[in-house]
VOVOVEX-99362 format. One record per residue: residue number from 1; residue in one letter; x, y, z of N, C-alpha, C in turn. Coordinates in steps of 0.05 Angstrom, whole numbers, plus 32768, in hexadecimal, padded with zeros to 4 digits. Example, Ala and Ser with C-alpha at 12.3 -4.5 7.8 and 13.67 -1.06 7.14 Angstrom:
BEGIN
{1 "a" {8108 7F8E 809C} {80F6 7FA6 809C} {8108 7FBE 809C}}
{2 "s" {8101 7FD3 808E} {8111 7FEB 808F} {8102 8001 809D}}
***
This chain:
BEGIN
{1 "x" {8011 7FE9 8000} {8000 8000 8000} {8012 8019 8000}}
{2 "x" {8010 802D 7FF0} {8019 8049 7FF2} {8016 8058 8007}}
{3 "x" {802A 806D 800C} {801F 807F 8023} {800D 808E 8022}}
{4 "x" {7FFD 8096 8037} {7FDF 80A3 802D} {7FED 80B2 8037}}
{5 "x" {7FDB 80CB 8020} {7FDA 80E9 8020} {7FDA 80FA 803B}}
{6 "x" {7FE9 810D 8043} {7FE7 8125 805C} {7FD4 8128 8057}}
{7 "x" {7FBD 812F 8064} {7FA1 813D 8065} {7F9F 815B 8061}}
{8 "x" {7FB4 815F 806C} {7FB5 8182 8078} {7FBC 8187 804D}}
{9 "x" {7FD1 8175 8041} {7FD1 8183 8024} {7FB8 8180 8014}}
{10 "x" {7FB1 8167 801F} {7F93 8163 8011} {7F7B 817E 801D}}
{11 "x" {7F79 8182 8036} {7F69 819B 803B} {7F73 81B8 802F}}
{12 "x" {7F8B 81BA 802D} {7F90 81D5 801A} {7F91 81D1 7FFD}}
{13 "x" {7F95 81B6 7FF3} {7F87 81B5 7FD6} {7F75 81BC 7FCA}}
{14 "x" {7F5F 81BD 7FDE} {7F3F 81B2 7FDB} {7F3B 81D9 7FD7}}
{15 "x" {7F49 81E6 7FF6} {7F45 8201 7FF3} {7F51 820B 7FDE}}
{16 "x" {7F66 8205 7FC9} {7F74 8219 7FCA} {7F61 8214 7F9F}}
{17 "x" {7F57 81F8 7FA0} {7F43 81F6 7F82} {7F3B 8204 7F81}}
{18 "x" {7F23 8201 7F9F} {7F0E 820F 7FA0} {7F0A 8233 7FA1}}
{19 "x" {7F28 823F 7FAF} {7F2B 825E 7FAA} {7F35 8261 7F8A}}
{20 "x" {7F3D 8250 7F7D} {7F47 825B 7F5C} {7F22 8250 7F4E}}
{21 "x" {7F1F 823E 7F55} {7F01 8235 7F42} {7EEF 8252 7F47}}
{22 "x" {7EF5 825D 7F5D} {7EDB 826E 7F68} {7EE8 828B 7F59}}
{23 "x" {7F01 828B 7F53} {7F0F 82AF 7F43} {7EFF 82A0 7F28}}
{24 "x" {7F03 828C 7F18} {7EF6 827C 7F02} {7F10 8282 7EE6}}
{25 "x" {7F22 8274 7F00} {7F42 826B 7EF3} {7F46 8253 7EF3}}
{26 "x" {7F54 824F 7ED4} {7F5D 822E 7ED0} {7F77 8231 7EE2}}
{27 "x" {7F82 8219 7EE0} {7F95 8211 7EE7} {7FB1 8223 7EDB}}
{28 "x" {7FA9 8221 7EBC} {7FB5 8224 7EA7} {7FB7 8243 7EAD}}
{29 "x" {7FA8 8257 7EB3} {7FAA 826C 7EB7} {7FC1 8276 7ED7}}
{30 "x" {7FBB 8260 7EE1} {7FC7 8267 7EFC} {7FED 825F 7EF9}}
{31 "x" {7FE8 8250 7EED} {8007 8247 7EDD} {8014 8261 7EC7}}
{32 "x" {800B 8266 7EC1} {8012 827F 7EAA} {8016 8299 7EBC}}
{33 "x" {8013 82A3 7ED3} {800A 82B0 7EE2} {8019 82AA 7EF9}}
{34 "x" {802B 82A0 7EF7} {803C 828F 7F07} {8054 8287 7EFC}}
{35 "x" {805F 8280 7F10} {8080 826C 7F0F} {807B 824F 7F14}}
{36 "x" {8064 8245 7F14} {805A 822D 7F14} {8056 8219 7EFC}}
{37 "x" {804E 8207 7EF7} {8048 81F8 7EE2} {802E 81F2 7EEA}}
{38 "x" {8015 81E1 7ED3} {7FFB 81D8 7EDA} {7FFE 81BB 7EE9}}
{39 "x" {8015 81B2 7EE6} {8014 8195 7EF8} {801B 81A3 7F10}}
{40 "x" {8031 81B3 7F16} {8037 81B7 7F33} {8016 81BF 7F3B}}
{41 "x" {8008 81CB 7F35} {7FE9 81DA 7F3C} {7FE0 81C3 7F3F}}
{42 "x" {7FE3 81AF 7F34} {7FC9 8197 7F32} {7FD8 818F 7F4C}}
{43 "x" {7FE8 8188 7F4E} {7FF3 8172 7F5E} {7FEE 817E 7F7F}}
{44 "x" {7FEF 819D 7F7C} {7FE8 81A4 7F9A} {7FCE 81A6 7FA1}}
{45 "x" {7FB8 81AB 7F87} {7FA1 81B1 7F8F} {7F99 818A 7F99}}
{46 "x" {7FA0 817C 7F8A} {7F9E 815A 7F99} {7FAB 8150 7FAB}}
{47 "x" {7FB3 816A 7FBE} {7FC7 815B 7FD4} {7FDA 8148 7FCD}}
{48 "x" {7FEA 8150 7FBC} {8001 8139 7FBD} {8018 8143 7FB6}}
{49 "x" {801B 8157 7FBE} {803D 8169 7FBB} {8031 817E 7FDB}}
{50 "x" {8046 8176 7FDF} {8055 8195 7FFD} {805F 81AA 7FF1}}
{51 "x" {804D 81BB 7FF2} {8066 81D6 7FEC} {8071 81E3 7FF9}}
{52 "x" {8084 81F7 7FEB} {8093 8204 7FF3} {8085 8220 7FFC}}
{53 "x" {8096 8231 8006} {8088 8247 8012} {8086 8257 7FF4}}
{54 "x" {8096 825B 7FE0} {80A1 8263 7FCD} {808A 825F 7FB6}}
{55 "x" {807A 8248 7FBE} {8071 823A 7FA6} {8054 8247 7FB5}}
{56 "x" {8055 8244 7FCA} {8035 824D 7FE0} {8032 826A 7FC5}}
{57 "x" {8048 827F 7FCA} {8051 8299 7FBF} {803A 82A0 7FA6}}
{58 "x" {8052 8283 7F9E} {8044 828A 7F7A} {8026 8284 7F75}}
{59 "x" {8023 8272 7F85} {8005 826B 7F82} {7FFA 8281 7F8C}}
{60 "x" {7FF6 8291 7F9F} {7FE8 82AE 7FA6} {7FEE 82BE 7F87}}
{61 "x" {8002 82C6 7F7F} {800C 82D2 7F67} {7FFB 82D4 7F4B}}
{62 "x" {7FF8 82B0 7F49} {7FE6 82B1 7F2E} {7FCC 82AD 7F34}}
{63 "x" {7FC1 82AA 7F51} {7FAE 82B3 7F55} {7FA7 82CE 7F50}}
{64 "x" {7FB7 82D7 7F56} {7FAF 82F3 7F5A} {7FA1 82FD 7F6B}}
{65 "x" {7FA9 82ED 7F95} {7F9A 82F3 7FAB} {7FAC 82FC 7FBC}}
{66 "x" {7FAE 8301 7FD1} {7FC5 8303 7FE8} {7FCA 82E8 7FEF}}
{67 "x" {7FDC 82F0 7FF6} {7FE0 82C9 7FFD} {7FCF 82C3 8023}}
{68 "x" {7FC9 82D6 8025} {7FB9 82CF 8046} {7F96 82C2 8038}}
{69 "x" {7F93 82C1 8020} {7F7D 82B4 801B} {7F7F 82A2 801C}}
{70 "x" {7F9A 8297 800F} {7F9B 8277 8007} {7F99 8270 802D}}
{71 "x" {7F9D 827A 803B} {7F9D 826B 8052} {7F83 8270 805F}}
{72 "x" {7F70 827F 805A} {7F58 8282 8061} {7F3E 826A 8062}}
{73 "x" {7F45 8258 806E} {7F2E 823C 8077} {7F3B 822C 8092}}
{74 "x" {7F2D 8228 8096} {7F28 820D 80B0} {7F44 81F6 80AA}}
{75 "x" {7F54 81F9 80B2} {7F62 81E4 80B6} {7F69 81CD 80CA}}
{76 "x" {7F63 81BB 80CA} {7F68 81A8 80DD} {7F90 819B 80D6}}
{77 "x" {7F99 81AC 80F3} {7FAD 81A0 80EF} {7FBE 8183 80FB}}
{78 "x" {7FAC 8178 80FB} {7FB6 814F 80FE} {7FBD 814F 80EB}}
{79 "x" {7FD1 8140 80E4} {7FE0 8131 80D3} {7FCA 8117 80BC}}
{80 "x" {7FBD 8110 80D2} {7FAC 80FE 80CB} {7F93 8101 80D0}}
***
């Protein structure tokens, strides 16, 4: 069996779709708009990459939000 997923990346995945789905930005847009690529975006919005603080950055960037949004929800911080 594989290691299952951090939760905590899976809960800021979920937020961070759902704050770009709601501006009514692709991925593709948030990558262009950025120092990112559309896989690095995929891979965080599905919880399965850790980022960097750097990478947190860019994602506020090609959003085009402050980055105190992206942290704006309910986090449960257990591990599990």
């Amino acid at each position: 069996m594989g290691k299952e997923k951090d939760k905590r990346l899976i809960q800021f995945g979920k937020h961070l779709r759902g704050v770009r789905k709601g501006l009514g930005l692709s991925q593709d847009f948030v990558a262009t708009h950025s120092n990112l690529t559309k896989s690095n975006i995929s891979e965080i919005e599905n919880g399965n990459r850790n980022l960097a603080f750097t990478t947190f950055l860019e994602l506020a960037k090609g959003l085009g939000v402050d980055p105190k949004r992206l942290l704006d929800y309910s986090i449960d911080l257990n591990k599990n």
